[in-house]
N, C-alpha and C positions, 0 to 999 in steps of 0.2 A: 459362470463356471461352477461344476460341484465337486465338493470332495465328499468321497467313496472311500469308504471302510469297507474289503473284501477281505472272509474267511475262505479257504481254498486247503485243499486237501495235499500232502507231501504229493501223493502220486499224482494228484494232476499238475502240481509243480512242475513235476519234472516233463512230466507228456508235452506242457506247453515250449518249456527250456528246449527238448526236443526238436521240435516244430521249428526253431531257430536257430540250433546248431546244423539245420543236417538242411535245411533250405535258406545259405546265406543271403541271396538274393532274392529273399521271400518279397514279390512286390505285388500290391496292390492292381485289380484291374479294375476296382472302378471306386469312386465317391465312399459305397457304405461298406468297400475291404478297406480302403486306408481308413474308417474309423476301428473296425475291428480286428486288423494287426497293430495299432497304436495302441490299444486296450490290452490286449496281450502283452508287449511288449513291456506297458509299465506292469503289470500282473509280475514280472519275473527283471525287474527293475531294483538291481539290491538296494539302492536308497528308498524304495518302499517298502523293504522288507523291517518291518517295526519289531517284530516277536513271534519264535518259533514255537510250537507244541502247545501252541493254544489251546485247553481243555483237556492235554493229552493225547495220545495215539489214537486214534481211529483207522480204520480200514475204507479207506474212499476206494478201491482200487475194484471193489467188487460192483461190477454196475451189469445192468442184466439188458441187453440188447437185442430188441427185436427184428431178424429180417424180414425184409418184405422182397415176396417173390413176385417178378414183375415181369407180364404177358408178354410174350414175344411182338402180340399184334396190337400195338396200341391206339390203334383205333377207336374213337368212340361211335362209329356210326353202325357197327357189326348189333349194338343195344344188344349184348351180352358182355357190361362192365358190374366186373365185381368190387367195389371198392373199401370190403372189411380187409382189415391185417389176418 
């Protein structure tokens, strides 16, 4: 077993809190989602919640998101694959 000391940002706090109120029956489909909705789940577990405003305010909330635009024809045998973002 390991314990884990996670820093996490208010605003993803709550994204994850989110993720739990609004999908109650958030369930696993396979082996490595039930490890990573268990992970989540203690993440926003108020008995882990040790100390708020660690370091002070910060702005986690600004995260810069790249799309990727993806070929109608996914094919790889037409050998015209672009695979830069």
């Amino acid at each position: 077993m390991k314990k884990v000391e996670l820093y996490i940002g208010d605003f993803e706090y709550k994204q994850i809190e989110e993720i739990f109120e609004n999908e109650k029956d958030f369930q696993p489909v396979n082996e490595k989602d039930h490890v990573i909705i268990k992970a989540l789940k203690e993440i926003i577990n108020p008995n882990n919640l040790l100390e708020e405003n660690v370091g002070g305010e910060q702005d986690t909330e600004t995260v810069t998101y790249k799309k990727i635009i993806e070929p109608e024809d996914k094919s790889l045998d037409k050998g015209d694959v672009n695979f830069k973002l």
